[in-house]
N, C-alpha and C positions, 0 to 999 in steps of 0.2 A: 274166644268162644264163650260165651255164656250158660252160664249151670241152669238147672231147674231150680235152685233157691233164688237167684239175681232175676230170672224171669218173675219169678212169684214174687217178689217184691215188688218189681217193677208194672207188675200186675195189678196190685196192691193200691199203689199209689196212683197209676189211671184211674183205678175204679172212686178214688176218693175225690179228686181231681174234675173227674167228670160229672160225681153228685155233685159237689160248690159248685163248678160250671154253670150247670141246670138251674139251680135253684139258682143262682148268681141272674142268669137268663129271663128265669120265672118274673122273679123281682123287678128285675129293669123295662121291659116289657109290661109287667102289671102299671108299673107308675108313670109310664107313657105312651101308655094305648091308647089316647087321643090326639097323638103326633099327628102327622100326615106322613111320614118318614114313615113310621112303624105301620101304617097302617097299608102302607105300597110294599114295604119286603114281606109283610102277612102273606097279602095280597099275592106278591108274587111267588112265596113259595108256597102257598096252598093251590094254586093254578098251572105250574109245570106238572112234568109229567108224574117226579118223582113223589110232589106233595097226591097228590090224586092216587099212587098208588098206597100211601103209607096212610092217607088219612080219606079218601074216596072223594065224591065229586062234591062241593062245594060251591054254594048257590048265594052264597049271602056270610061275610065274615062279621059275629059279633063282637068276638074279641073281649066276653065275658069272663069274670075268674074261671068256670068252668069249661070253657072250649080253650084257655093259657094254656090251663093240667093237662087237658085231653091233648095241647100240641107238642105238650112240652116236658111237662114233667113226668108222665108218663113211660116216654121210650128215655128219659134218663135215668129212673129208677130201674127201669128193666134191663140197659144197658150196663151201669153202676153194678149190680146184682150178678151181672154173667161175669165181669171182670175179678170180684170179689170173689165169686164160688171157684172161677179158674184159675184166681190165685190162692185160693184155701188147698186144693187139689195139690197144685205142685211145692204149696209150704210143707203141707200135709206128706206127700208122697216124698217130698227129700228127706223127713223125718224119720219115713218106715225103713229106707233104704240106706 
C-alpha cells in the first residue's frame, strides 16, 4: 500500500516529467513544422473529435510559434501545475500529520 508521502513524491516527479515532456514536444515540433509528417499528426489531431473539443473548430493549420504554445504548451503548463500543487498538498499534509 502506498502512503500519502510516496504518492506526493511520485506526484512530484510526474509533474516535472511532464513540464521536460512538453517543452521537449514544444521544441521538436517547432524545428520541424515544415515536415509533412508533422504537419499530418497536426492535422490530424486538431481534426478528431477530441482536438475540436480541447482546442474548437479549426479551418486552416498555421503551425506558427503562437498556435505550437496555444497547442502545446499551454495544457502542459496547466497540467505540470495541478500535479505539482497535488503534490505540495499531500508533502504538505504528511507533514502536519
Amino acid at each position: 500500500m502506498l502512503t500519502s508521502l510516496t504518492v506526493g513524491w511520485l506526484l512530484l516527479l510526474a509533474a516535472v516529467l511532464t513540464f521536460v515532456g512538453g517543452f521537449g514536444l514544444r521544441a521538436l515540433i517547432g524545428h520541424r513544422r515544415e515536415g509533412r509528417l508533422t504537419r499530418r499528426v497536426v492535422r490530424a489531431l486538431r481534426s478528431s473529435v477530441i482536438g475540436r473539443a480541447f482546442f474548437g473548430p479549426v479551418y486552416e493549420d498555421a503551425l506558427d510559434d503562437e498556435e505550437l504554445d496555444q497547442m502545446i504548451l499551454m495544457p502542459t503548463i496547466v497540467l505540470a501545475c495541478a500535479l505539482c500543487l497535488t503534490s505540495i498538498f499531500l508533502l504538505g499534509y504528511e507533514l502536519l500529520t
